[in-house]
DODONU-126248 format. One record per residue (C-alpha): residue in three letters; x, y, z. Coordinates in Angstrom, 3 decimals. Layout:
<nodes>
+------+----------+----------+----------+
| type |     east |    north |       up |
+------+----------+----------+----------+
|  Ala |        X |        Y |        Z |
...
+------+----------+----------+----------+
</nodes>
This chain:
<nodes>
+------+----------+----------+----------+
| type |     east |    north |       up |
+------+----------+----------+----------+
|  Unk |  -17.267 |   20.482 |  -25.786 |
|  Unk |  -16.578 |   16.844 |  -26.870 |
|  Unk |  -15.754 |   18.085 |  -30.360 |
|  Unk |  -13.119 |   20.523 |  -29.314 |
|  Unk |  -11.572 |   17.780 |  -26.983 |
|  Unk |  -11.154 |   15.466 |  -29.791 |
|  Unk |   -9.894 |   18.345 |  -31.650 |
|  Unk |   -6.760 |   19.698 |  -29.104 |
|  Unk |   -6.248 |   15.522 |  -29.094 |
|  Unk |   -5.693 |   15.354 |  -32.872 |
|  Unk |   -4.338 |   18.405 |  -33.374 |
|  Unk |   -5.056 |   21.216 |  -35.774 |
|  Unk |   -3.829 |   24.655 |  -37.168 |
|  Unk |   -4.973 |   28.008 |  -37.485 |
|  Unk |   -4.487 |   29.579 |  -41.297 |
|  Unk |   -5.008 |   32.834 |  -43.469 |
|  Unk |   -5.523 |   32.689 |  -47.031 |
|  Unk |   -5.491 |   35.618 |  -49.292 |
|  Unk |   -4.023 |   37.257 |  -52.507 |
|  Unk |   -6.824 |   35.387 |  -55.040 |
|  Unk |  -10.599 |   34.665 |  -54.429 |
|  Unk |  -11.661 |   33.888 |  -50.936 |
|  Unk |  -15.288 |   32.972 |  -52.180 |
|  Unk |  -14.346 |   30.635 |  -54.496 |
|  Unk |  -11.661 |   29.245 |  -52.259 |
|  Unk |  -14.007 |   28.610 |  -49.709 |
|  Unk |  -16.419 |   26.807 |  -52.370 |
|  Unk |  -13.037 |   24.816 |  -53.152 |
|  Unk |  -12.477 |   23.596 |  -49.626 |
|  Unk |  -16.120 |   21.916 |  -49.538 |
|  Unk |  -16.113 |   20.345 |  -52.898 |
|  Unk |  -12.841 |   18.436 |  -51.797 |
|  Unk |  -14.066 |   17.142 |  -48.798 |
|  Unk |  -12.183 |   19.935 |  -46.546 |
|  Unk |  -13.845 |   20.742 |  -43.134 |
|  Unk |  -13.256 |   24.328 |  -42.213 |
|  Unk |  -14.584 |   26.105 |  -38.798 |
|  Unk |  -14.127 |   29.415 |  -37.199 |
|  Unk |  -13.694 |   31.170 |  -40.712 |
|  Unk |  -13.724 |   34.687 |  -41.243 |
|  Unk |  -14.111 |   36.043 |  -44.657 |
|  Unk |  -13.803 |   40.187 |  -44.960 |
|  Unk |  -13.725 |   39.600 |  -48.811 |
|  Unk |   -9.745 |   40.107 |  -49.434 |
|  Unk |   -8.707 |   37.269 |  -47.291 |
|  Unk |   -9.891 |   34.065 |  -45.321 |
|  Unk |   -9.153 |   33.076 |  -41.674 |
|  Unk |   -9.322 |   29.818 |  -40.682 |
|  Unk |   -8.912 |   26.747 |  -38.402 |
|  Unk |   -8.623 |   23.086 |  -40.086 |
|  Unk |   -7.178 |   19.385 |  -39.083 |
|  Unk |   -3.550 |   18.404 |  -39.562 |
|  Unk |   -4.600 |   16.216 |  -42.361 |
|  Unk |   -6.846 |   18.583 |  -44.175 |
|  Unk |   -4.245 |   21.508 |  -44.039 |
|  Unk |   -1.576 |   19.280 |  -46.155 |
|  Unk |   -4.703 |   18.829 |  -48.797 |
|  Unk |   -5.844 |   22.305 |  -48.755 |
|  Unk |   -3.053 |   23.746 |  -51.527 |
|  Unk |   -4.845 |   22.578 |  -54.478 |
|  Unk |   -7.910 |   24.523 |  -53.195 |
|  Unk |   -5.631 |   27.576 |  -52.578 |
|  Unk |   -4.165 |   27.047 |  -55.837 |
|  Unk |   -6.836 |   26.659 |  -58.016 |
|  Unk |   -8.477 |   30.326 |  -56.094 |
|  Unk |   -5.639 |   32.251 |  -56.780 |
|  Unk |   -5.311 |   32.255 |  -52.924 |
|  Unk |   -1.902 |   31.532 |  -50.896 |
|  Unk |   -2.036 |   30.309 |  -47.621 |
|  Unk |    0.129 |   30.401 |  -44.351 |
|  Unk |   -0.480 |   29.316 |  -40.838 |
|  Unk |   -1.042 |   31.178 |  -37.839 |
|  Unk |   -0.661 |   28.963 |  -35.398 |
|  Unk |   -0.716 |   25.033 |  -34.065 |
|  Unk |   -2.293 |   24.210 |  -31.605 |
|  Unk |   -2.913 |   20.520 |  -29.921 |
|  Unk |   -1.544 |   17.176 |  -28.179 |
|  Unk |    0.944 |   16.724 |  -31.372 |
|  Unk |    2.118 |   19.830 |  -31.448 |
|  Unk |    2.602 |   20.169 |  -27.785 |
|  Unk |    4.786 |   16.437 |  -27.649 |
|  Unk |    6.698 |   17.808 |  -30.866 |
|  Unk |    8.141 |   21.230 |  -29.405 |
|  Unk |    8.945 |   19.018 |  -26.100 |
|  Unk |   10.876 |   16.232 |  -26.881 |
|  Unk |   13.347 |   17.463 |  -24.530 |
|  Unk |   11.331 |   17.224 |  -21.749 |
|  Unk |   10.131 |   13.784 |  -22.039 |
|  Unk |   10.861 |   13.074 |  -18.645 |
|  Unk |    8.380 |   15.789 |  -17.738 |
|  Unk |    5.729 |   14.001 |  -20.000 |
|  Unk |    6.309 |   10.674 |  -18.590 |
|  Unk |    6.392 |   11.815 |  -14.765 |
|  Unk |    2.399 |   13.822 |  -15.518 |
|  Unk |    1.422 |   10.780 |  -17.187 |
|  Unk |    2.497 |    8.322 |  -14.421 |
|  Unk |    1.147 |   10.844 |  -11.724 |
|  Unk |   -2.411 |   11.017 |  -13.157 |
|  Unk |   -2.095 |    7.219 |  -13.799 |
|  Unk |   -1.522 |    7.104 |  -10.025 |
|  Unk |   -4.554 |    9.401 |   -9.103 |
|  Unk |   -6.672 |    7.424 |  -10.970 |
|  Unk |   -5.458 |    4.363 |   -9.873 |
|  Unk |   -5.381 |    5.503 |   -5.775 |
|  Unk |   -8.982 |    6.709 |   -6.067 |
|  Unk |   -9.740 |    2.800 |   -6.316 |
|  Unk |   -7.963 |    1.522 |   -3.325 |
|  Unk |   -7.662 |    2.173 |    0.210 |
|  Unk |   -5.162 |    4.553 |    2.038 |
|  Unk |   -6.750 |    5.144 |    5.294 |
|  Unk |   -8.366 |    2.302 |    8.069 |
|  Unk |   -9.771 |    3.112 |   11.186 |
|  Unk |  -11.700 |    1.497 |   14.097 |
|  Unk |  -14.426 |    2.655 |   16.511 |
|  Unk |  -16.819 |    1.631 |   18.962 |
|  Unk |  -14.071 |   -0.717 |   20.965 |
|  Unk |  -13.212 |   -0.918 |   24.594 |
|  Unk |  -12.245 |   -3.873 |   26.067 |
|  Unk |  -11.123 |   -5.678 |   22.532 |
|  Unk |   -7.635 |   -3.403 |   21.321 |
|  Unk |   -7.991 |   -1.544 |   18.517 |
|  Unk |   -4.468 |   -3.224 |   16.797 |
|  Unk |   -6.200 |   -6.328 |   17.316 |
|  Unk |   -9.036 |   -5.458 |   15.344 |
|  Unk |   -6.542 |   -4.028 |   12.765 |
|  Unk |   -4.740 |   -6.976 |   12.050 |
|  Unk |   -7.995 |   -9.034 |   11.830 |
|  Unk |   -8.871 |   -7.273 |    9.527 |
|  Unk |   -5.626 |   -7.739 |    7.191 |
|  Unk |   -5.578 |  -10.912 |    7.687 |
|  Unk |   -9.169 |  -11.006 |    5.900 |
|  Unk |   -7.690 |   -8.972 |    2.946 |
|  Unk |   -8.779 |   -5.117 |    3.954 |
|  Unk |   -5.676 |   -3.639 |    4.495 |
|  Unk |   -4.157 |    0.143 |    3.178 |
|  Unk |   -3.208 |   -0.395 |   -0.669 |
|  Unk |   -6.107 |   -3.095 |   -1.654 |
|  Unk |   -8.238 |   -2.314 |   -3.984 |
|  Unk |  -11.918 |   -1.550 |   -2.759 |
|  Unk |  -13.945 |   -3.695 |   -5.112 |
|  Unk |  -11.950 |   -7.026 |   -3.757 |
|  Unk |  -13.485 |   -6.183 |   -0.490 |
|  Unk |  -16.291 |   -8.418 |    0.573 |
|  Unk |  -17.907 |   -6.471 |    3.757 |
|  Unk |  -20.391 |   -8.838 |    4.711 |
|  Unk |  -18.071 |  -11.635 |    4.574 |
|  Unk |  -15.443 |   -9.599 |    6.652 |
|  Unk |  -18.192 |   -8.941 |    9.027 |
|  Unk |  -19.056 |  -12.246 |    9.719 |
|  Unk |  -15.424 |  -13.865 |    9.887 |
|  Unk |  -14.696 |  -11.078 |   12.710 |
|  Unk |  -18.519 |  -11.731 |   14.218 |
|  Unk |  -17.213 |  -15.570 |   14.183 |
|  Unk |  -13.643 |  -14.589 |   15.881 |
|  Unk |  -14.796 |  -12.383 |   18.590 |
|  Unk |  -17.638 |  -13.749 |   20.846 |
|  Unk |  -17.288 |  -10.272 |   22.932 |
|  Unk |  -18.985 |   -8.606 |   19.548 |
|  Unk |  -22.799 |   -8.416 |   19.252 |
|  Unk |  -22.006 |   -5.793 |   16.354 |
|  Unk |  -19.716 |   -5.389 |   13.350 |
|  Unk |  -20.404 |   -3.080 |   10.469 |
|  Unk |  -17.583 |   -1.634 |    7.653 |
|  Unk |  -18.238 |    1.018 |    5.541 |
|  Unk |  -16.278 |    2.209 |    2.747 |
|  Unk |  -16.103 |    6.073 |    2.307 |
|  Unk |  -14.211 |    7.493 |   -0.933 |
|  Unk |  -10.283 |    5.877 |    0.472 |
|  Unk |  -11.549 |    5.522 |    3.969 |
|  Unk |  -12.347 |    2.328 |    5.563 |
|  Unk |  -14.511 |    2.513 |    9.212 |
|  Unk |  -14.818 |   -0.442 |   11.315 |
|  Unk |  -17.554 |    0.328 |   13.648 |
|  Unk |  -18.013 |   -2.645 |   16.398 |
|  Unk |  -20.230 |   -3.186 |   19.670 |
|  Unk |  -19.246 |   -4.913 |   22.598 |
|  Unk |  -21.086 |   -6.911 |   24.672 |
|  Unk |  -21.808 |   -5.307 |   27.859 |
|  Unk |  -20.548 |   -7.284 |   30.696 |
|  Unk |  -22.884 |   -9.109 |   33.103 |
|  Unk |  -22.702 |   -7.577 |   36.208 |
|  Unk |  -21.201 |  -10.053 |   39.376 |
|  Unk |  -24.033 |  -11.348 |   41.617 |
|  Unk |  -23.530 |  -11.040 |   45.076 |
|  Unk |  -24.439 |  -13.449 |   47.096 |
|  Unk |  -26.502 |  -12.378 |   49.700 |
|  Unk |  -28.292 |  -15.976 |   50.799 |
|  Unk |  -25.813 |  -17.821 |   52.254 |
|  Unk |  -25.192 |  -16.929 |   56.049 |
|  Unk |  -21.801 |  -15.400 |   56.705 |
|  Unk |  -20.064 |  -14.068 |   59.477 |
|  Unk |  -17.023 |  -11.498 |   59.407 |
|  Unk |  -14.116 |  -12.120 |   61.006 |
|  Unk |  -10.558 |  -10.990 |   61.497 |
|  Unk |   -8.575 |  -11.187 |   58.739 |
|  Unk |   -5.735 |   -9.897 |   60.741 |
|  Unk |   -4.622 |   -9.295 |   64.311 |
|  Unk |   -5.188 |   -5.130 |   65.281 |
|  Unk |   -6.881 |   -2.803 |   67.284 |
|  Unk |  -10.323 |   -1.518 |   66.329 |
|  Unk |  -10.375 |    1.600 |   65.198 |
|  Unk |  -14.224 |    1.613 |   63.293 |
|  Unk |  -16.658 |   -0.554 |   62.732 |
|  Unk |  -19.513 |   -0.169 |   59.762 |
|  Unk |  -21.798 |   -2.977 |   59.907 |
|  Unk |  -24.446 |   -3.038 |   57.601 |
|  Unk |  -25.857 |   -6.221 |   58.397 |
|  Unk |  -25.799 |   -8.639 |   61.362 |
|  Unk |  -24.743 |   -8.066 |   64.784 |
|  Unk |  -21.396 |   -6.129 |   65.533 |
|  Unk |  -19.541 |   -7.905 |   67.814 |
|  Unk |  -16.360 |   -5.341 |   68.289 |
|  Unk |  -16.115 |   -1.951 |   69.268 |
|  Unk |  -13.862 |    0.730 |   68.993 |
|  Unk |  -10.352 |    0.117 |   70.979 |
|  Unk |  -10.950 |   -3.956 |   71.206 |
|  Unk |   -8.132 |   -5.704 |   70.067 |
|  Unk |   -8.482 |   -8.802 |   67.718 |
|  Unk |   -6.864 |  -11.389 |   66.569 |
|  Unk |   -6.819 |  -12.879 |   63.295 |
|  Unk |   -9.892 |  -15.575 |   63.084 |
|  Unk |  -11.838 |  -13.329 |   66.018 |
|  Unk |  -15.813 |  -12.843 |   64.977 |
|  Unk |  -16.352 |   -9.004 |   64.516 |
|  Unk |  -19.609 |   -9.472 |   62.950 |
|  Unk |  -22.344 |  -12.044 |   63.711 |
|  Unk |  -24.884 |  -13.904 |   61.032 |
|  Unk |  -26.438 |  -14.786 |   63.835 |
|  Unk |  -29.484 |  -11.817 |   65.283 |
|  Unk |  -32.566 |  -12.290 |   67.308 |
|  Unk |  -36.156 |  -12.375 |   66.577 |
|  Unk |  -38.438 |  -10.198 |   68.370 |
|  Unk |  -39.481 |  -14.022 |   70.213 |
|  Unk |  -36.107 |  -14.380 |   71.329 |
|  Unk |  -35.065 |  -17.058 |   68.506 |
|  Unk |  -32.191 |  -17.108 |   66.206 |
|  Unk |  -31.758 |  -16.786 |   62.760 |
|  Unk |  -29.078 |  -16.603 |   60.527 |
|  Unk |  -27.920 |  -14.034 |   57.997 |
|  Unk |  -25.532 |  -13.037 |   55.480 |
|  Unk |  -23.690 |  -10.657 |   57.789 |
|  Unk |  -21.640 |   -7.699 |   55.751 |
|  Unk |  -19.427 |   -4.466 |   56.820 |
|  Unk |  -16.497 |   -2.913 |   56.793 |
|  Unk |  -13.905 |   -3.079 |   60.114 |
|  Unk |  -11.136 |   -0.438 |   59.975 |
|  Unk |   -8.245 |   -1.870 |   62.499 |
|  Unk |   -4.675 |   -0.508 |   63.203 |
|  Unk |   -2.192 |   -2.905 |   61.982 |
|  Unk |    1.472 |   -3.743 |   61.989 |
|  Unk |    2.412 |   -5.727 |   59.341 |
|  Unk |    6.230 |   -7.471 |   58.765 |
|  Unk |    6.887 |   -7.730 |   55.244 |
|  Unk |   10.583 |   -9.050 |   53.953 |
|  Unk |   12.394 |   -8.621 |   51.288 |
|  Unk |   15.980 |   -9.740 |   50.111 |
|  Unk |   18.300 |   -9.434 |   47.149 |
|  Unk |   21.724 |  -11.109 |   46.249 |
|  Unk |   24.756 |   -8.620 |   45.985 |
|  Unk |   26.030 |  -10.439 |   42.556 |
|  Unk |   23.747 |  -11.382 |   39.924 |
|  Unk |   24.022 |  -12.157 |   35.871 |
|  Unk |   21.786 |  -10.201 |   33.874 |
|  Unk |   21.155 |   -8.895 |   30.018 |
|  Unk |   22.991 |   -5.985 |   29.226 |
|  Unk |   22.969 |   -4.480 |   26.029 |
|  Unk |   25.794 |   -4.881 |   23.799 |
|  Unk |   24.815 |   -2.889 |   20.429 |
|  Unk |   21.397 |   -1.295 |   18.858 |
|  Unk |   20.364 |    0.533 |   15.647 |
|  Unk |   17.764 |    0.691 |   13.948 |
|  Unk |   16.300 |   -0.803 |   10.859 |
|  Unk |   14.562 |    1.897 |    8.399 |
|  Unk |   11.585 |    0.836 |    5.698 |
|  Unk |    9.942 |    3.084 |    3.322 |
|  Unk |    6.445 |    2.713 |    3.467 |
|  Unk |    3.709 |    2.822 |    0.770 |
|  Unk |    0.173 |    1.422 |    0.263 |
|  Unk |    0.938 |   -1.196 |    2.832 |
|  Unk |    3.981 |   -2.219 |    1.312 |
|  Unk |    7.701 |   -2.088 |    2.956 |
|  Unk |   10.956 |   -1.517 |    1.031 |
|  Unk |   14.068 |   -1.695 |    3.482 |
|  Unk |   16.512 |    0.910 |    3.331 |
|  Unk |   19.149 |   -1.246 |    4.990 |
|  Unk |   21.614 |   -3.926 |    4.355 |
|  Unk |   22.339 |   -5.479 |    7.908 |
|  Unk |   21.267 |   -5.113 |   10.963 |
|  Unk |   21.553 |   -7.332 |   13.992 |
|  Unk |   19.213 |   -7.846 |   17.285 |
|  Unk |   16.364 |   -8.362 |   18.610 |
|  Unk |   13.296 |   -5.821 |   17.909 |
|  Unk |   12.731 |   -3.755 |   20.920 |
|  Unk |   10.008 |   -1.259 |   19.997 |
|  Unk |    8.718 |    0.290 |   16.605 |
|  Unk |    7.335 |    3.326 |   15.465 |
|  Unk |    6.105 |    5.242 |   11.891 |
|  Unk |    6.260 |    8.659 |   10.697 |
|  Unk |    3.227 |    8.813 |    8.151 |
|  Unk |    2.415 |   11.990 |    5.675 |
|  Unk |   -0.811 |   13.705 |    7.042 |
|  Unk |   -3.903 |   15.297 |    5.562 |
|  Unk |   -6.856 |   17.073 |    6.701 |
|  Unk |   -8.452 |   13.895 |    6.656 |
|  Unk |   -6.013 |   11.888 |    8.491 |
|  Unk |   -3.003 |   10.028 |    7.854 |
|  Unk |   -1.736 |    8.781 |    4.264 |
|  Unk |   -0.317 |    5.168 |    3.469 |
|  Unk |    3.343 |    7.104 |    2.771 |
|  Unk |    5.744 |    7.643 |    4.441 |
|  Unk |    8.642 |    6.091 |    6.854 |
|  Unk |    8.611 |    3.143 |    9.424 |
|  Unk |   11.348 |    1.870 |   11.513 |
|  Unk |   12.386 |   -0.640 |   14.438 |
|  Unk |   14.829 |   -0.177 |   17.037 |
|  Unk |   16.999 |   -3.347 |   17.748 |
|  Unk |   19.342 |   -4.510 |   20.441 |
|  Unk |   21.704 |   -7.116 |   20.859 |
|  Unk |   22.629 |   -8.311 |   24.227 |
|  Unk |   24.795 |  -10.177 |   26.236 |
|  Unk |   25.145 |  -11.838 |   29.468 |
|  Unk |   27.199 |   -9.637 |   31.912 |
|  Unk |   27.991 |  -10.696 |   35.658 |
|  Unk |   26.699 |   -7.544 |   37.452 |
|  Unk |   27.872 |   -6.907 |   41.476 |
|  Unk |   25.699 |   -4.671 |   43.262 |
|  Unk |   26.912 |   -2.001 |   46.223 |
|  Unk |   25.474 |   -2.538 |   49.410 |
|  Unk |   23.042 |    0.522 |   48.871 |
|  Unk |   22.118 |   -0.749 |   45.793 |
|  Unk |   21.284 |   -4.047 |   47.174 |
|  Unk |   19.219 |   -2.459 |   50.174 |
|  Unk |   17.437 |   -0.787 |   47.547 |
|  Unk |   16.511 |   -3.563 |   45.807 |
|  Unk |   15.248 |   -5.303 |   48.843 |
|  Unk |   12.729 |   -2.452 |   49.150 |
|  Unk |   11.418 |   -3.018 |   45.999 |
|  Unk |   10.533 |   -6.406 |   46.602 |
|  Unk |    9.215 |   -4.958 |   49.931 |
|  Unk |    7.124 |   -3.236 |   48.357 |
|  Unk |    6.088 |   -5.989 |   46.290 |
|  Unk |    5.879 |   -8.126 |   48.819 |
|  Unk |    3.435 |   -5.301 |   50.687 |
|  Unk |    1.095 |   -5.628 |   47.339 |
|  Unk |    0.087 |   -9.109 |   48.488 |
|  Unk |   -0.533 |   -8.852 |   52.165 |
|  Unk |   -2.255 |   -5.385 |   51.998 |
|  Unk |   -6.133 |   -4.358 |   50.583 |
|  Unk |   -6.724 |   -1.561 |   48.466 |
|  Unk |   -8.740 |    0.047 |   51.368 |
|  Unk |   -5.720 |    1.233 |   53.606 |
|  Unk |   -4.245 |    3.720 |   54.908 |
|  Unk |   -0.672 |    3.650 |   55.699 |
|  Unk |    0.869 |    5.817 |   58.327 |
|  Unk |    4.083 |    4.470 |   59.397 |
|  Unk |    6.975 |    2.169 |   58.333 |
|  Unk |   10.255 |    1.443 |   59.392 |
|  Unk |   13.116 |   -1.136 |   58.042 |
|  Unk |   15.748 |   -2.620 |   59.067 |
|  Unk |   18.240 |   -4.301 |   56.818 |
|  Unk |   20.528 |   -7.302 |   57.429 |
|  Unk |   23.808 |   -7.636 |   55.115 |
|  Unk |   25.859 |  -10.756 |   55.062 |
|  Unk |   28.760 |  -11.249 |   52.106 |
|  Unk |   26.321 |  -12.121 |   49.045 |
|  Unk |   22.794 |  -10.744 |   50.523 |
|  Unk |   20.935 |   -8.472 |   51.582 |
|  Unk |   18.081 |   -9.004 |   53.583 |
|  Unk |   15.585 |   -6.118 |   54.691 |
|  Unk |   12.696 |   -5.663 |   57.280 |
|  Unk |    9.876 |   -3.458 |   57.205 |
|  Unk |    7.612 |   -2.898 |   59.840 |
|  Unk |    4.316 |   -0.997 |   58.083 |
|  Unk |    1.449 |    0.824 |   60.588 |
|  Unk |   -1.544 |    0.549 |   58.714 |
|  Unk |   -5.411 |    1.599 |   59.324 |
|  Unk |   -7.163 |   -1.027 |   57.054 |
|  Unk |  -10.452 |   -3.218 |   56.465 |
|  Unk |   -9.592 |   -6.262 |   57.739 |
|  Unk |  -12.984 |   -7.951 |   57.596 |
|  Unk |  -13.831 |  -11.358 |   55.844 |
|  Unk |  -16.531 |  -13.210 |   55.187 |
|  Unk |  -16.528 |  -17.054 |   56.938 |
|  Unk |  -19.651 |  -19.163 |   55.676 |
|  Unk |  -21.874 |  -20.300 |   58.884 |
|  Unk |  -22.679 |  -23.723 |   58.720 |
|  Unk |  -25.643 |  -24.855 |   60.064 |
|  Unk |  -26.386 |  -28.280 |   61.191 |
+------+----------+----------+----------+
</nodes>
């Protein structure tokens, strides 16, 4: 096999001989040194295959046999380069594309990262460039262990950190720590009380003495829960009281918003293209101006997953400072929204919401609105007893 290799490398040709004496032709051949193979003698004329370089010595032979010789055919790497000159280009382009095969099978085209929850995966990412494994590198400058550490060193919230290297493929595989749990504190004695004013509308006590019933009406500060129970002999002792008290509510929030206001508004965009390759970036641009307002990448997929080629490109804006003059609608509207984010701060996630109303107040450069909000909510809240 290796023999034939070297042979379609070199070159060689493929010859008949006859006319003379094939024996003694053959016996020719050997004394001078000639290496023949694949030769077929019928006894009128010789077949043969023999190197470049013995077929220019093998006349005398011929001659000396009576024999005359022509070839067949060429065959071989020579041969091949000879009858395409023309297509050079050709040549060059297989060469440089098995050059590149060769050369990709020792680097990295693909990253990815598992195992992470709370820590972002594009954090990880660039961590891990910035420690030299990154698409394009070659695989034996990568020192894993040392990588591991560095990240091990940089994120406290990792008990774990293993990278494996399979074929182009680098995994990061991490583990988190898992979070400790809040402790409640359940030794202190607490009462609940009234977070705001309402009318009870349930009351779930789990612990301590309810003070409220449905249809009482509290105000903000009143005790709805007591730390404070009875013994079977009459005493007191103190607990941490806890519950949930659902009240009705009605709740003012405010919100306001100026009628003229200056403000960003873009001027111009485009966007800025780069063609991307084994990590690298070559800009297909000459000049672009703005600010980078998002990104994106359109990458060359395989079965396995995506390849380091392809296209990436930002989006840019330039702005400018505009005066802007709201209607009065507009305005109004805007004073909702802060309503509403005004409503984010005074309200619990446990409520229920089942009327509001506004009311809105315009003057020449505001507008100020009113909403009333009926609520059913938990308005209890823990107050420490303190015990002399």
């Amino acid at each position: 096999m290796i023999i034939n290799l070297l042979r379609l490398i070199l070159g060689f040709v493929e010859f008949e001989a006859k006319g003379g004496f094939p024996e003694r032709f053959l016996n020719l051949c050997t004394v001078n040194g000639i290496t023949l193979w694949q030769v077929q003698n019928d006894g009128v004329k010789v077949k043969a295959c023999t190197s470049i370089k013995a077929y220019k010595n093998i006349k005398k032979s011929a001659r000396n046999s009576g024999m005359k010789v022509k070839i067949i055919r060429k065959r071989g790497f020579p041969f091949f380069v000879k009858n395409n000159r023309a297509r050079v280009g050709v040549l060059v382009g297989i060469s440089l594309v098995v050059l590149f095969l060769a050369m990709s099978s020792c680097m990295l085209w693909n990253i990815e990262v598992s195992g992470n929850t709370r820590i972002k995966s594009e954090v990880l990412m660039e961590s891990l460039n910035n420690n030299g494994v990154r698409i394009g590198v070659l695989k034996s400058k990568i020192d894993t262990i040392a990588v591991q550490n560095e990240l091990l060193d940089e994120y406290k919230d990792l008990s774990w950190v293993s990278i494996n290297i399979f074929g182009t493929k680098a995994v990061l595989e991490v583990k988190e720590n898992s979070e400790k749990p809040e402790m409640e504190d359940d030794k202190t004695p607490m009462n609940i009380v009234a977070g705001k004013d309402g009318q009870i509308v349930l009351v779930e006590g789990h612990k301590g003495t309810n003070i409220v019933k449905e249809g009482d009406v509290v105000v903000r500060g009143d005790l709805l829960i007591s730390g404070v129970t009875l013994n079977s002999d009459g005493s007191e002792k103190t607990t941490h009281a806890s519950g949930k008290v659902f009240a009705k509510t009605i709740t003012d929030v405010y919100g306001e918003c100026d009628t003229k206001s200056s403000g960003d508004v873009l001027k111009s965009s485009g966007y800025k293209y780069y063609l991307y390759a084994l990590g690298g970036e070559i800009p297909l641009f000459l000049k672009c101006k703005g600010e980078k307002l998002y990104k994106g990448e359109n990458l060359l997929k395989s079965t396995s997953g995506e390849l380091p080629f392809g296209v990436k490109w930002e989006f840019l804006g330039e702005f400018q400072k505009t005066e802007i003059e709201f209607t009065e609608n507009q305005s109004a509207f805007l004073s909702l929204l802060n309503c509403v984010n005004e409503k984010r701060k005074n309200f619990k996630d446990e409520c229920e919401i089942s009327k509001i109303s506004y009311t809105k107040n315009s003057t020449e450069d505001k507008v100020e609105v009113k909403c009333q909000v009926v609520a059913k909510e938990n308005i209890a809240e823990e107050k420490e007893i303190f015990v002399e």
